[in-house]
N, C-alpha and C positions, 0 to 999 in steps of 0.2 A: 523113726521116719516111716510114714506110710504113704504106699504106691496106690494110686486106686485110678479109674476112671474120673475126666472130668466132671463135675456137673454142669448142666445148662449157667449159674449163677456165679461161677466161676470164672470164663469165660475171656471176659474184660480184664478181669485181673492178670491172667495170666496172657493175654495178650500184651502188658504194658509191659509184665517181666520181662517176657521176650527179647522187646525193642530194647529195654534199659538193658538187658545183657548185651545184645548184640552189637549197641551204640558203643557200649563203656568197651567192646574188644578192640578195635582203631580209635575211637574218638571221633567216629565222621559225625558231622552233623545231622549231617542223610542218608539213609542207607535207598532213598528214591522209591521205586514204585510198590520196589522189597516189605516199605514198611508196610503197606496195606495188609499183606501176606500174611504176615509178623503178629498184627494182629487184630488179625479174622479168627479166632480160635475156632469159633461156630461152624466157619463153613470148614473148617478142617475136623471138626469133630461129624460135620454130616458124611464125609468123606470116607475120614479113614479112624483110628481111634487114639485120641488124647489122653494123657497120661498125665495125673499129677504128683508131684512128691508136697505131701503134706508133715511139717515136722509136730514133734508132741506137745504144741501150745495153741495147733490148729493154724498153724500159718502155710499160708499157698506160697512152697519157695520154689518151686519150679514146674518145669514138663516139658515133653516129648511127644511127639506126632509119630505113632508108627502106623505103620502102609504096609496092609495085608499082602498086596500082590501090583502087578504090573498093572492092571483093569482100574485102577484108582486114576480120580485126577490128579492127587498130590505124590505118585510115583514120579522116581528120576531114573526109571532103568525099565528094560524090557523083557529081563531075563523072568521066565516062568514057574522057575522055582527058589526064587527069592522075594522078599518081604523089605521093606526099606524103616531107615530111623530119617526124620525131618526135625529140624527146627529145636534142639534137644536146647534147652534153657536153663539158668540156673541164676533166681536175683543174685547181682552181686554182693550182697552184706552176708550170705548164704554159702557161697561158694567155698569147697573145702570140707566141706561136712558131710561129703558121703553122698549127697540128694543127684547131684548127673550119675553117678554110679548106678544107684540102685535104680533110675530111672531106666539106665541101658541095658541091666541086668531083668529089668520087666520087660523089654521089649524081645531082647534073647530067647526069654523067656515063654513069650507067645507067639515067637515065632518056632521056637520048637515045638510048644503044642498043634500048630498050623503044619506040621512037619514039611516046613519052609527047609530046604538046603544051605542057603545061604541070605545071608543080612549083606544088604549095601547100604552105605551113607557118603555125604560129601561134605568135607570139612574145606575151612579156608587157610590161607598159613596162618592169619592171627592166632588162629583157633589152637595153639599151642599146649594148653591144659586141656582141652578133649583132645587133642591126639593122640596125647599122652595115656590117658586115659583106655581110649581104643586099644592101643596096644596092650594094655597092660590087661585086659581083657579078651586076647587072641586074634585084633583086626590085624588084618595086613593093608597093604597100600595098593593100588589095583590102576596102574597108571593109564591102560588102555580106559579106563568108565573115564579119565578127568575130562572136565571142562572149564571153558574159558568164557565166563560172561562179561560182554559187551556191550549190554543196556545200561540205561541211565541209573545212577550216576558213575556208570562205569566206560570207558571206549575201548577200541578196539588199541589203541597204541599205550594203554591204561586198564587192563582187564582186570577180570574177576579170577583167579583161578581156583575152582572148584577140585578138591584134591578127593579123589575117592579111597575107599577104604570098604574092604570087604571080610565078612566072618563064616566060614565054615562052618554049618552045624552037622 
C-alpha cells in the first residue's frame, strides 16, 4: 500500500469513492449539499492536502483530506496548535485492508512534522469502524468540539451528530 499526495487526475475518482463510502455507512439516498463537498476533491486539494492510499495493482482505494491549521477553509476547529483529518474514505470492496490506517497514520504523521500539538476530527455514530479505528491509534473523544448539524437533509428534531475526537502528539 502506498500513501502519497493526490494527483491533479485523480481527483474525480476519488471524489466518487468518497460518496460510495459515505452513502454505503446509513444507506441514505442523499447525503444533500454534503455531496458536492464529497466530491470537490480539487478544491480541497487547493485548500489543504489530499492523500491517497494507492494499493500494489495501482488501484486508487482511498484518501484523506488533512488540514494544516485553523487558517484553512476546510478546518472545523480554532485551536492553533492543531491540524485536522476531513473526509477520511475508504471504497468499500477495499475496506479492511489496512488503506484508512495507514492513511491516518500519514496524516499523524505530518502533522508531527508540522509540529502540530494535536489532531482533531469528527466522526458520526455510523462511522463505527473509524472509531474504532481512532482509538486504537490513541484518539480520545472530546465532547466539548461535538456538533449537531441541522442542514438539509438533516433538522434540527433530526440532526447530524458530529462526534469529535482528538490526538495528542
Amino acid at each position: 500500500m502506498q500513501i502519497r499526495l493526490i494527483r491533479l487526475d485523480e481527483c474525480e475518482a476519488l471524489g466518487q469513492i468518497t460518496l460510495r463510502a459515505y452513502k454505503n455507512l446509513d444507506g441514505r439516498e442523499s447525503l444533500g449539499p454534503y455531496e458536492k463537498q464529497l466530491l470537490d476533491v480539487a478544491a480541497r486539494q487547493l485548500d489543504s492536502e489530499v492523500y491517497v492510499a494507492v494499493d500494489n495493482d495501482g488501484n486508487l482505494v482511498g484518501g484523506v483530506t488533512y488540514v494544516p491549521g485553523p487558517e484553512r477553509t476546510m478546518s472545523e476547529f480554532q485551536d492553533p496548535d492543531a491540524a485536522g483529518i476531513r473526509m477520511l474514505a475508504v471504497d468499500p470492496q477495499y475496506q479492511g485492508l489496512g488503506a484508512g490506517r495507514a492513511l491516518v497514520e500519514a496524516c499523524i504523521a505530518r502533522a508531527r512534522l508540522q509540529h502540530r500539538r494535536r489532531i482533531i476530527l469528527h466522526s458520526t455514530p455510523v462511522m463505527t469502524s473509524a472509531q474504532a479505528l481512532y482509538q486504537r491509534l490513541g484518539f480520545d473523544s472530546f465532547p466539548e468540539l461535538d456538533v449537531w448539524f441541522t442542514d438539509d437533509p438533516y433538522s434540527p428534531s433530526d440532526p447530524l451528530h458530529l462526534i469529535a475526537y482528538t490526538l495528542t502528539l
